[in-house]
FIMARGU-363101 format. One record per residue: residue in three letters; x, z, y of N, C-alpha, C in turn. Coordinates in pm, whole numbers, plus 50000, padded with zeros to 5 digits. Atoms other than C-alpha are relative to their C-alpha. Layout:
BEGIN
ALAXZYXZYXZY...
***
This chain:
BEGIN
UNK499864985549982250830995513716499535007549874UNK501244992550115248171006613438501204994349886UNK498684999150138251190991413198500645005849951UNK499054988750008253871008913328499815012849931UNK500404978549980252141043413346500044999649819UNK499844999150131251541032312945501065000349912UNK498735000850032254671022812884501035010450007UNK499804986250000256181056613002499605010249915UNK500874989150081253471072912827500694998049874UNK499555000050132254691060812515501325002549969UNK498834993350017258281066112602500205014050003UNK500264985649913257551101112688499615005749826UNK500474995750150255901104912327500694997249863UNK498885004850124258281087312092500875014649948UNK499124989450082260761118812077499585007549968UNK500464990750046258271141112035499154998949862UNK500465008250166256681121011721500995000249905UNK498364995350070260421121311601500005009449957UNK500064991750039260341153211581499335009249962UNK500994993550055257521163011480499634993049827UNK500145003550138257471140311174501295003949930UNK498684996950002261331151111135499645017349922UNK500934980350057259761192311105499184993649856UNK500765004150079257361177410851500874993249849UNK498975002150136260241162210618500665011049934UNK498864985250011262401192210669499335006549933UNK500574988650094259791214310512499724994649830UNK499935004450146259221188910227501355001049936UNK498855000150013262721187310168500675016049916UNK499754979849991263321228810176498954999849894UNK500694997450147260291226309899500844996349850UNK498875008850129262511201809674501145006750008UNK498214990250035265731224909699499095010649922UNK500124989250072263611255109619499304999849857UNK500145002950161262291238709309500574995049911UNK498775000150071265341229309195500685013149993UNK499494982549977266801261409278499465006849896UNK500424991050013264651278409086499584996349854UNK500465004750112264651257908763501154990749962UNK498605006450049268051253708565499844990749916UNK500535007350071266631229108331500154989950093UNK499535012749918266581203208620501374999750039UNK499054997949958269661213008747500774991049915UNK498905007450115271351195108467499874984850010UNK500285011349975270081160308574500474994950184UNK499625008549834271671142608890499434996350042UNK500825002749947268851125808995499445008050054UNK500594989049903267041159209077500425007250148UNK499204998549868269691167309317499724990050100UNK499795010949878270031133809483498294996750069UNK501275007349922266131130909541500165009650089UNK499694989149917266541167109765500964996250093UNK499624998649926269391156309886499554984750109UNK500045011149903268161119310014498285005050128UNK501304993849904264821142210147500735004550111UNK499244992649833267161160210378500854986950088UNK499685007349951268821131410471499254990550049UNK501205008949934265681111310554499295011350157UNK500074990249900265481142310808500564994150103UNK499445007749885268081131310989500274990750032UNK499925010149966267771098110990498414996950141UNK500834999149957264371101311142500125006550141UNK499604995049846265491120311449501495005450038UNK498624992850021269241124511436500555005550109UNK499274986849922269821139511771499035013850042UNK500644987449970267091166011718499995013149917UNK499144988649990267051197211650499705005949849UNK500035000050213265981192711236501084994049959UNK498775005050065269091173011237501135007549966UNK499174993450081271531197911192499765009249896UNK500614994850155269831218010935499944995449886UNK500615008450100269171190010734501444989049937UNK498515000650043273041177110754500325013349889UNK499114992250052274221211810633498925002349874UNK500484996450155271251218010348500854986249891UNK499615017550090272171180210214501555002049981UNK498544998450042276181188710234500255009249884UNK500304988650060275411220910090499394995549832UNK500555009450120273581203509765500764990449921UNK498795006950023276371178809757501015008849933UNK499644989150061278161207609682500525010449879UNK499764995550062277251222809460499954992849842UNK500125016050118275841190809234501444998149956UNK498675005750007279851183209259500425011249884UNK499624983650120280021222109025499274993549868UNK500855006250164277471205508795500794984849909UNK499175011450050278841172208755501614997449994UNK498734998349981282281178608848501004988050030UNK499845009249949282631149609028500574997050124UNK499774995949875284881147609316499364991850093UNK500715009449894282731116809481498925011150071UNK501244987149960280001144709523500495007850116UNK499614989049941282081166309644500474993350144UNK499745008449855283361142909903499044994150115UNK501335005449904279941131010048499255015450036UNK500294985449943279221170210074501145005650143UNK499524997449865282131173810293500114995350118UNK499785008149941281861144210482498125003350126UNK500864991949956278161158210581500185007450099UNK499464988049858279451192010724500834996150102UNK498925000849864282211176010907499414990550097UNK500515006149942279601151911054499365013150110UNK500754988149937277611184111156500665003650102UNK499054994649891280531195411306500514996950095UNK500055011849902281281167111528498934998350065UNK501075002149921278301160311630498825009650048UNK501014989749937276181196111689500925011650069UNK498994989549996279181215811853498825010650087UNK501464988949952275581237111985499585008549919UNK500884998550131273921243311707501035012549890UNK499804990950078274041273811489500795000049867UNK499525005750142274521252711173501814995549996UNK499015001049957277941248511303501475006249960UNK498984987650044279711280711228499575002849886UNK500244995750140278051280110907500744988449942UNK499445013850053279291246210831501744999349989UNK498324997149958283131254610958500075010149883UNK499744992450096282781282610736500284994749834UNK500145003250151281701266510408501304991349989UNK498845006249956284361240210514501075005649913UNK499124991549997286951265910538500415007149822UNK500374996350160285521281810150500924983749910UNK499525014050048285981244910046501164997849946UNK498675008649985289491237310138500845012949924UNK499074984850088290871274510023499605001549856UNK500754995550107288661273409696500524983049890UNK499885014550017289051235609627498234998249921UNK501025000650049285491235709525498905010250054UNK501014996249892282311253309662498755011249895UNK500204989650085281001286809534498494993649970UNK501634999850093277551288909295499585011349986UNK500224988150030275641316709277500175001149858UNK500204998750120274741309608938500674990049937UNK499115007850073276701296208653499204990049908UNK500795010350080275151262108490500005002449898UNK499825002250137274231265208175500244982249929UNK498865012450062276241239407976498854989249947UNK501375006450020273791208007891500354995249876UNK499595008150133273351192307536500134988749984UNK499225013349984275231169807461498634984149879UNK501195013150098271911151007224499024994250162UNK501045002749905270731154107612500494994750110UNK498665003849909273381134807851499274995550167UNK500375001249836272351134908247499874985950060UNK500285015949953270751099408298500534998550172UNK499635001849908272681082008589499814983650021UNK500295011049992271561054808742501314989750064UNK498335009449986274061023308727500214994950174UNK500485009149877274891007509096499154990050050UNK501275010150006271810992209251498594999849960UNK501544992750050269071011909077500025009450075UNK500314989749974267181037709179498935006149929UNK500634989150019265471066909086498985004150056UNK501304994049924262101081509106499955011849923UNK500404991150088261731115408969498625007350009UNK501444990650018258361133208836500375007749914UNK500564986250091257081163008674499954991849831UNK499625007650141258231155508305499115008549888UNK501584998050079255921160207982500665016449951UNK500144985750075255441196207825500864998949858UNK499924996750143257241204107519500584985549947UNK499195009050009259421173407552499564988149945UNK500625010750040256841150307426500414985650085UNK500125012349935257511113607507499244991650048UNK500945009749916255341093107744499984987849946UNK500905012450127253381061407568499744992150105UNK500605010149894253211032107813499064995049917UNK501205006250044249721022007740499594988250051UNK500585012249979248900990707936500614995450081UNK499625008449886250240963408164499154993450075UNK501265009449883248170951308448500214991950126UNK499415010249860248520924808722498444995450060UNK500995003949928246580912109007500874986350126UNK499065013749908247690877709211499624993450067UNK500245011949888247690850009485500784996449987UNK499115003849993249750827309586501385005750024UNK499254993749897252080849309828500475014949900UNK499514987949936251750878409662499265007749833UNK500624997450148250970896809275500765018249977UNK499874988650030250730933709191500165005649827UNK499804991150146251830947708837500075015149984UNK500504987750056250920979408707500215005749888UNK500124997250124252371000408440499425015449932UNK500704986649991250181026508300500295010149884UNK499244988950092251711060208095498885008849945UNK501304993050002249641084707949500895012650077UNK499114985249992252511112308114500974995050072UNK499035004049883254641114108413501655000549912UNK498735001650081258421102708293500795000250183UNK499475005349901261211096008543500544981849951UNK499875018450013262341055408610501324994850054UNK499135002149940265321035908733499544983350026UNK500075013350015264980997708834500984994450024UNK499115012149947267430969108909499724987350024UNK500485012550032267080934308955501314991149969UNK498785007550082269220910708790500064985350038UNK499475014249979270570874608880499664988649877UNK499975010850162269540842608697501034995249951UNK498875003150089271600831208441499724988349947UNK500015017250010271570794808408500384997849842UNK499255005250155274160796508093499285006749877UNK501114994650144271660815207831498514996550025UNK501195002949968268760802008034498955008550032UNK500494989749992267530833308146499754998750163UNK500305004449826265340832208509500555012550069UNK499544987649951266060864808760498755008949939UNK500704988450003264560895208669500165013350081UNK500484987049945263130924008779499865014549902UNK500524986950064263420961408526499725009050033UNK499674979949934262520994208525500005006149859UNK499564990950147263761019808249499125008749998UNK500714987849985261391044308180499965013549875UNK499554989650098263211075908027498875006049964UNK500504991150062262041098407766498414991049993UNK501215010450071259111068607661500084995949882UNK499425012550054258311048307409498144988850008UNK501315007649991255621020707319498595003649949UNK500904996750095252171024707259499194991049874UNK500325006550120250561010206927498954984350042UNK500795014149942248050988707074500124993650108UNK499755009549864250050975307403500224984449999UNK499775012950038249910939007438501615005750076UNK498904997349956253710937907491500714989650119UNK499935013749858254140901907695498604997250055UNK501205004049914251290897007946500444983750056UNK499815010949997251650859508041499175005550203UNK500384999749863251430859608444499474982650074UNK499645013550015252330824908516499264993750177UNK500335006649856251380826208935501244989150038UNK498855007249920253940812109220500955005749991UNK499434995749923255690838809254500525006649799UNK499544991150158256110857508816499304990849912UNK500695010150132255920838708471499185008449912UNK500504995150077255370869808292500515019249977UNK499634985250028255340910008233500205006249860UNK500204993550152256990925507909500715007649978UNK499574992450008257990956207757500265001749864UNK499394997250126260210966707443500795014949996UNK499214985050050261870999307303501774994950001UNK498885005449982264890992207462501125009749939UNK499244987650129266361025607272499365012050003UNK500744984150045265341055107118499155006450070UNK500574990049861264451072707434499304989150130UNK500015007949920264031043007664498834987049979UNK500625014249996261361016707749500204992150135UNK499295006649884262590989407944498534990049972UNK500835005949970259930970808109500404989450122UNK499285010049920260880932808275499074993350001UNK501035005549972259220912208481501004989050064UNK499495010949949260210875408510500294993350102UNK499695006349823260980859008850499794986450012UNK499395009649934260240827808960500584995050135UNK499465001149858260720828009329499385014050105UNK500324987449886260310863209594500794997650097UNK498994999549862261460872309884500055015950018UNK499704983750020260650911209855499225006349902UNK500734993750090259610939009609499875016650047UNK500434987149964258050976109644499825004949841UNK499654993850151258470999709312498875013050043UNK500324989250039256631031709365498915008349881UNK500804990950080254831060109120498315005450029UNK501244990149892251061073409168500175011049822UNK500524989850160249581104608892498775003150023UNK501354997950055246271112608729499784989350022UNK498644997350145247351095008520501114993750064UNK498975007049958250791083408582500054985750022UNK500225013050032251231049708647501414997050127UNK498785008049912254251025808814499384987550100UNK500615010649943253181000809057501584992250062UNK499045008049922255360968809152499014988150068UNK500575006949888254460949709448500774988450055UNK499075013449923256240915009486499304990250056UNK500515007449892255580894409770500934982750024UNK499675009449976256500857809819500424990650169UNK500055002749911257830837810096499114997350105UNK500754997049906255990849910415498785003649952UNK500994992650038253400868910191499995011250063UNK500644982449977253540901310377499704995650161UNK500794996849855252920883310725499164988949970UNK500375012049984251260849610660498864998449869UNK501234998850122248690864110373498724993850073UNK501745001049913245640864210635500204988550049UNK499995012549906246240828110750500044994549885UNK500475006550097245650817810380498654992849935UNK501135002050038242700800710256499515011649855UNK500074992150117240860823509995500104992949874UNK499855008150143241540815209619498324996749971UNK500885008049998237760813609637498964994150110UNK500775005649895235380797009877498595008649954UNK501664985949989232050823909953498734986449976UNK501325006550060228680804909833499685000950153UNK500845000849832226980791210155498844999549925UNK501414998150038223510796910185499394987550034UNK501055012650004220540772710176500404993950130UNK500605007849902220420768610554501844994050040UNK498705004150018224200766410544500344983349953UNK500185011550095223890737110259499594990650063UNK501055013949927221260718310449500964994650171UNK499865010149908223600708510735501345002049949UNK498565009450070227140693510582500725003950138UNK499064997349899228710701310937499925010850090UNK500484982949949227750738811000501585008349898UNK499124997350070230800757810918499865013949938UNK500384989150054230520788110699500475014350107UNK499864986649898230660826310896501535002650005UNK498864997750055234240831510791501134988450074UNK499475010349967235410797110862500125001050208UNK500015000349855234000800011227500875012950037UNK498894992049938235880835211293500924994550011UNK498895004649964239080822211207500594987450096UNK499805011449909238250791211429500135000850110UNK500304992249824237180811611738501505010149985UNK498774993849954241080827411662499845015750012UNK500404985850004239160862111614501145009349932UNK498754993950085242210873011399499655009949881UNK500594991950039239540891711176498584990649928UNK500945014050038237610863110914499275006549894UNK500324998450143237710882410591499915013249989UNK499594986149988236900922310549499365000749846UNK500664989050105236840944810224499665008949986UNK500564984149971234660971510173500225003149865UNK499884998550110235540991709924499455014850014UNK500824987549995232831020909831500695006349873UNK498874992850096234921045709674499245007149853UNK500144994050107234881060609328499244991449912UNK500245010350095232581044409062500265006549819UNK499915002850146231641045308688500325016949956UNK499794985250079233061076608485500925008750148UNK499654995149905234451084408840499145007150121UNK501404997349974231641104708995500335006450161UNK499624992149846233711115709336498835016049999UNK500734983749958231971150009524498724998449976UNK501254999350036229301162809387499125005250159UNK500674996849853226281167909658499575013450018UNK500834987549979224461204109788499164997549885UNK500855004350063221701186409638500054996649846UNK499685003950111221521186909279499514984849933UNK500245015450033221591149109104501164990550109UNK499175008549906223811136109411501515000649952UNK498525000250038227011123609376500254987550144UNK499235003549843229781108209629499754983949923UNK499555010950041229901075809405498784990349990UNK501205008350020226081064909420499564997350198UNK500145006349820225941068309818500374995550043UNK499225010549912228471053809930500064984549912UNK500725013150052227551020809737499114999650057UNK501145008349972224401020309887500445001550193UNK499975000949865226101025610240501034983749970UNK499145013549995228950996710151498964989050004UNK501035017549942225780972010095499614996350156UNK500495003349812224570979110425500534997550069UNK498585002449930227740978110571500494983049965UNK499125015350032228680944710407499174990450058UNK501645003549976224720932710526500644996350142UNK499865002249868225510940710860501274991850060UNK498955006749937228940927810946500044984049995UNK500105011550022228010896710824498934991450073UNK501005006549906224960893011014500795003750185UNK499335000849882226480906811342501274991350056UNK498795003149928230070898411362500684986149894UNK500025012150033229670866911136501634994749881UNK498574996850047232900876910886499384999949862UNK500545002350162232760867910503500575019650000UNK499934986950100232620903110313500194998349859UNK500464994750147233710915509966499855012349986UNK500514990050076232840942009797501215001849879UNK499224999250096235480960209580499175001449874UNK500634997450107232910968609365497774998850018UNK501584998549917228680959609395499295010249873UNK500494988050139228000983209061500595013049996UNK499494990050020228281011508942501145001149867UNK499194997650112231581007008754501125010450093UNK498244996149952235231022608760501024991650060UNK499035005949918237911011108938501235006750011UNK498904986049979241741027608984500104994750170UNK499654998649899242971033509294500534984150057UNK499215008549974245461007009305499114987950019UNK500555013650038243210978909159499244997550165UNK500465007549865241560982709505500424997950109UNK499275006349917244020976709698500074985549983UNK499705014950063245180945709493498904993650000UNK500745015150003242080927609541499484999150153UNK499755000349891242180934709915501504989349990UNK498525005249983245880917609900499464987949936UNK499785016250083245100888909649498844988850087UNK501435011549955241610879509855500484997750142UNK499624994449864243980882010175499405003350140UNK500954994549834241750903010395500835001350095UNK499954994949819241710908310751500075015650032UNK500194987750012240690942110708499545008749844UNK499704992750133240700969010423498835011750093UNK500764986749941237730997010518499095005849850UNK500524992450096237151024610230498955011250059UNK500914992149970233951043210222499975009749886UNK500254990650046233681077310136498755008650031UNK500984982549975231351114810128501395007850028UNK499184990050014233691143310234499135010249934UNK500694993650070233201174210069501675016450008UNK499384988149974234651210810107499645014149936UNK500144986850080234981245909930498685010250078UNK500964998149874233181257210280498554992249989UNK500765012549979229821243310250499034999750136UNK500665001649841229171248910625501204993050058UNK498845013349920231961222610714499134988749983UNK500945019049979230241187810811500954994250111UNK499275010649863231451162711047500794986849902UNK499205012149999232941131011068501714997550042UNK498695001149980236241115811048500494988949931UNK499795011850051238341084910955501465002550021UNK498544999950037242001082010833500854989749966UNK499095010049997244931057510821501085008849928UNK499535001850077247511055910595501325004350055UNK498224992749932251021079210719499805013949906UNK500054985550028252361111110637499165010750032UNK500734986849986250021141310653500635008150123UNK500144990749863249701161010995499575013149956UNK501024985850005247621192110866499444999049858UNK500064999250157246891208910536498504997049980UNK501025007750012243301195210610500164986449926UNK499905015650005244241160910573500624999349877UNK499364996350090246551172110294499225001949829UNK501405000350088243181184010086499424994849990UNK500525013049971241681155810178500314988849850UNK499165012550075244051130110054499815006249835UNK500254992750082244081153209743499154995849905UNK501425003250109240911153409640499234984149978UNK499975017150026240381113409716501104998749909UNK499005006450109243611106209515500025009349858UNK499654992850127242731130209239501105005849935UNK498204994950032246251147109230499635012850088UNK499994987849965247261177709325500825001050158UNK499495000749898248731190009633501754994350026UNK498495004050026252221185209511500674989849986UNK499865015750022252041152809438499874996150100UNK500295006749838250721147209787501755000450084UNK498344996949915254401162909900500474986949956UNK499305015949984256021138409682499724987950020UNK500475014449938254101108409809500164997850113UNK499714994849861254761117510135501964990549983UNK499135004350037258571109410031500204981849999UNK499915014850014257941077109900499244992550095UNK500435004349892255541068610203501364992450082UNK499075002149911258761067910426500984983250007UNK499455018350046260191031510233498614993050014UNK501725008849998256451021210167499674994050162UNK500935002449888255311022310538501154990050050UNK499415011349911258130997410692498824986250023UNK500665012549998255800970510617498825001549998UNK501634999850001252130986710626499854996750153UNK500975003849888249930978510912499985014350063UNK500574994049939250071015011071499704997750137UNK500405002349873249771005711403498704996350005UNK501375009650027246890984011366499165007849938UNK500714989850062245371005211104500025013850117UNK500444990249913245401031511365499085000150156UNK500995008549862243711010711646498805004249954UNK501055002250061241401005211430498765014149932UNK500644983550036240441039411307499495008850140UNK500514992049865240301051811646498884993050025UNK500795010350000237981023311740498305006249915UNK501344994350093235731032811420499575016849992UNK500214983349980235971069811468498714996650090UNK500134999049866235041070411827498464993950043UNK501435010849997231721042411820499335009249873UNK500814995050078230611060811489499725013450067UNK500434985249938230591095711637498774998350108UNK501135000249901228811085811955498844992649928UNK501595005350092226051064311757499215013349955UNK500914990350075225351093011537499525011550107UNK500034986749914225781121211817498414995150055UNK500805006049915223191099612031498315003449897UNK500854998250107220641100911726499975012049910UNK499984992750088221081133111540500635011950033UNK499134989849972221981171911601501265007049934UNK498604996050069225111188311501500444992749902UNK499725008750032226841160511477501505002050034UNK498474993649925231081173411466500984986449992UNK499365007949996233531147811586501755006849903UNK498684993350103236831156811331500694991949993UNK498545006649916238801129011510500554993549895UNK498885009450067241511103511346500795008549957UNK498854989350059243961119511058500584983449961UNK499115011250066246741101210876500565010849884UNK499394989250153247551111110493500194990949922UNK499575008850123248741096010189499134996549916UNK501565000350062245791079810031500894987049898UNK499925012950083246831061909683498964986950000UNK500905013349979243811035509780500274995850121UNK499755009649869245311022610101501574995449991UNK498495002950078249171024909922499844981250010UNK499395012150026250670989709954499114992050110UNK500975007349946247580972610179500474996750128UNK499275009349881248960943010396499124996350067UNK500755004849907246330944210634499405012050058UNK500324986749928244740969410903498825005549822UNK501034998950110243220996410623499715015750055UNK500434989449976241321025110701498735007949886UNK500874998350074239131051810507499315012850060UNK500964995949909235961067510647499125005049901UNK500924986450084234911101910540498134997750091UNK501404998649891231131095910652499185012850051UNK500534988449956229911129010655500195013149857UNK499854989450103230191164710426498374998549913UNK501484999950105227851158310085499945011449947UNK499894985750043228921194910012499125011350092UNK500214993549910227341205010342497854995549929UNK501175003950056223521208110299498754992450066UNK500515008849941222081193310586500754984450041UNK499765022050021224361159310588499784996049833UNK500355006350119223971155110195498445001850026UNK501095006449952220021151610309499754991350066UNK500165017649883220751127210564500624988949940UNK499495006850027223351111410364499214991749880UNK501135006550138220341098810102499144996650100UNK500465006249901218871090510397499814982550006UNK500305012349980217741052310415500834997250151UNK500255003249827217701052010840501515004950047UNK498964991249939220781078410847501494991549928UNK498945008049992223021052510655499854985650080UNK500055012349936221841024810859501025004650119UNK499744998349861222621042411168501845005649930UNK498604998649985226431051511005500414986550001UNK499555009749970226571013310934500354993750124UNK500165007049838225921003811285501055005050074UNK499014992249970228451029511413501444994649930UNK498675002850037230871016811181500314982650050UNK500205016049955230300980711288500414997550126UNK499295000749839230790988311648501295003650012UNK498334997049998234321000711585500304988949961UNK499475014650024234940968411401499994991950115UNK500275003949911233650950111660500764999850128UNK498864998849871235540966411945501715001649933UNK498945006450052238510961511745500684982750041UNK499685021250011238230923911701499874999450182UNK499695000349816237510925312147501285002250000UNK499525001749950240530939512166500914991649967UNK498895002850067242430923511934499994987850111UNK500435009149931240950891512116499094997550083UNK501144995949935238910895112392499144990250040UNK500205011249996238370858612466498624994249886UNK500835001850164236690852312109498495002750005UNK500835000249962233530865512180499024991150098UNK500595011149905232870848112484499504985049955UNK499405015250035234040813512320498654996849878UNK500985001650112231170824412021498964995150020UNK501164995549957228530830912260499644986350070UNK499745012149941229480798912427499104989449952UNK500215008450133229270780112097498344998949961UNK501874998550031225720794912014498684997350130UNK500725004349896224080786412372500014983249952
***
């Protein structure tokens, strides 16, 4: 019965999640027209169009019989359109009409309807589709990069004053299953990739490029990085022309790849995964084996903490804590003068790594046990290469308001609320805009993240941390489970969550948060969400431990 009623429940909620993340594209979408719109300089590049128009069309793919779907047909036909005036291309022009007449078929309700019959109507009498404004003509030293069949396009905010972007470094991170490359710019460019077929007769393996217009090299880049896992031999980049750096990455055997952009500072991330690396990572042995301790040592048939989870089938052996920020990265500053976000939450990740290991008997790393730097990405990639179980980032929140406090913990989706929005923000060091377009590229990214799980799990750790602290401490605000685009949980093949512990901007939690007793008691709180996690994941497991240790 208690199934059913769930099972309903969730049918009951599906269309309204549809369309509520559907509203949420639509407005990103309607941002990307009006900043094209409003800036003839892009206008002259096809790519700018087609990212607007595949935003509106990720509208209605997302809920196509609701009621953002016909809006989001006729802006995207409409764009088609007029792109077809710029390029003068009748394919354009044909996937613009093929749009409206979809609209028209399928919303004979809908408002967008008689606007759509109309433009139609303009269309077929005009043979082409009015402009307000007349393109200015493009130079011809400046020809409208089009990507060949099979590539795609990422467009960013391009450099000032036409300066060319300097790929400065190549970086990788690997396992067996599964190896992250990294290319880092000093300046957002746009990119195209392809992948290419081996070629037996010149002896050439498959590859993987990406073009990265309006670049070139920088002076001191090593140019071939030597990889040489299971899965890539090697990463290298050349001045493939004037304007162009083509950057290729060797192949020896995949099964899938992920391309996307982060900024501050720009950078490309590729994410190739090897046969059954994106489900069969966590059922790997680690590349290294954790140091047993003395009392460990002294009996030859005691199995290490790690070893026994995955034996008891806990589904939860290996967790990374990763205490955010680090080094010349000094996160929110505190009320308190001398405090910073990047020295507390290190001394909460020890405790945190202390405890889980003594309670719930699970090897721990540590993305970082110093006070260095770290990028975003890199801590993902050593969550992926050490194939955790779990991914849990520790933060300070921190606000313009410095009477905002409370707690809260976030998973890895599109943004709900321009809270979560500022949030993500100020963790990913980017601006709000960038958050829009990450939001975008979320929509390919997430097929294969863990949100589900990552959202168990957050609820779980919310929910046990709030009541711990509430139980122990006054004005104590519960600020509930968000979901936002956090470049440090980007790509992470395993439940990953990140846990604002409390406001260091506020002036009575940055006192508690230097607190000795007051991060114990968030560890413990955060431990019991783990904890009732791994129950439900397996509820059995426990028992079978408790068994073991009698």
């Amino acid at each position: 019965m208690v199934a059913a009623i769930v099972a309903l429940t969730l049918l009951l909620a599906a269309p309204v999640a549809a369309a509520s993340r559907a509203e949420a594209l639509f407005y990103q979408a309607e941002a990307c027209q009006r900043d094209l719109e409003g800036d003839p300089a892009r206008q002259k590049y096809r790519h700018h169009w087609m990212r607007c128009i595949d935003k509106f069309k990720a509208v209605y793919r997302q809920d196509p019989d609701g009621g953002w779907a016909p809006a989001a047909l006729y802006r995207a036909g409409v764009l088609y359109l007029k792109l077809a005036r710029f390029s003068g291309s009748e394919a354009h022009r044909r996937e613009g009409i093929d749009l409206l007449q979809r609209l028209v078929r399928r919303f004979k309700r809908s408002a967008y309807r008689s606007r759509a019959e109309a433009l139609l109507a303009t269309v077929a009498k005009s043979g082409g589709t009015p402009v307000k404004k007349k393109p200015a003509p493009a130079k011809k030293t400046s020809p409208a990069p089009v990507p060949a069949p099979g590539t795609a396009a990422r467009p960013a905010s391009g450099r000032s004053g036409g300066t060319p972007a300097t790929v400065e470094n190549l970086r990788f991170w690997s396992n067996p299953s599964y190896t992250r490359v990294v290319v880092d710019l000093d300046g957002a460019t746009t990119y195209r990739h392809h992948l290419l077929k081996k070629d037996p007769e010149i002896g050439k393996p498959q590859r993987l490029f990406i073009d990265l217009d309006a670049s070139r090299l920088g002076k001191g880049l090593q140019r071939q990085v030597p990889i040489n896992d299971d899965l890539l031999l090697d990463a290298r980049a050349g001045q493939y022309d004037g304007n162009t750096v083509r950057v290729v990455v060797d192949i020896k055997s995949f099964k899938t790849y992920k391309i996307f952009s982060l900024n501050n500072p720009f950078r490309i991330v590729i994410d190739v995964w090897g046969q059954g690396g994106e489900t069969l990572a966590a059922a790997k042995p680690s590349p290294r084996t954790p140091a047993a301790s003395s009392s460990q040592a002294a009996d030859p048939g005691k199995l290490p903490p790690g070893a026994l989870a995955r034996q008891l089938a806990l589904g939860v052996g290996r967790i990374v804590i990763d205490p955010g920020h680090g080094g010349k990265d000094f996160g929110a500053p505190g009320y308190l003068k001398g405090v910073h976000e990047k020295h507390v939450v290190l001394k909460i990740a020890k405790r945190l790594a202390k405890k889980i290991k003594a309670r719930l008997g699970c090897e721990v790393i540590l993305t970082r046990e110093t006070d260095r730097f770290l990028t975003l990405e890199e801590r993902t990639a050593i969550a992926n290469t050490r194939n955790a179980d779990l991914f849990i980032s520790i933060h300070t929140n921190a606000a313009r308001n410095r009477r905002a406090y409370g707690i809260e913990t976030f998973f890895l989706n599109l943004a709900t609320d321009d809270d979560a929005i500022l949030v993500a923000a100020r963790e990913n060091a980017t601006s709000e805009k960038n958050i829009s377009d990450l939001q975008a590229i979320l929509l390919d990214l997430m097929q294969n993240a863990k949100i589900n799980e990552s959202s168990r799990l957050a609820c779980h750790v919310q929910g046990t941390l709030y009541r711990h602290m509430k139980g122990r401490y006054s004005q104590v605000r519960d600020k509930g489970v968000k979901q936002a685009p956090f470049y440090v949980l980007l790509g992470a093949q395993m439940p990953a969550i990140l846990v604002e512990t409390s406001f260091i901007s506020n002036k009575r939690e940055c006192q508690r948060l230097i607190d000795p007793k007051y991060q114990e008691h968030l560890c413990e709180g955060i431990v019991k969400g783990i904890e009732a996690y791994m129950r439900e994941t397996n509820p059995t497991a426990f028992l079978q431990q408790a068994g073991k240790k009698g």
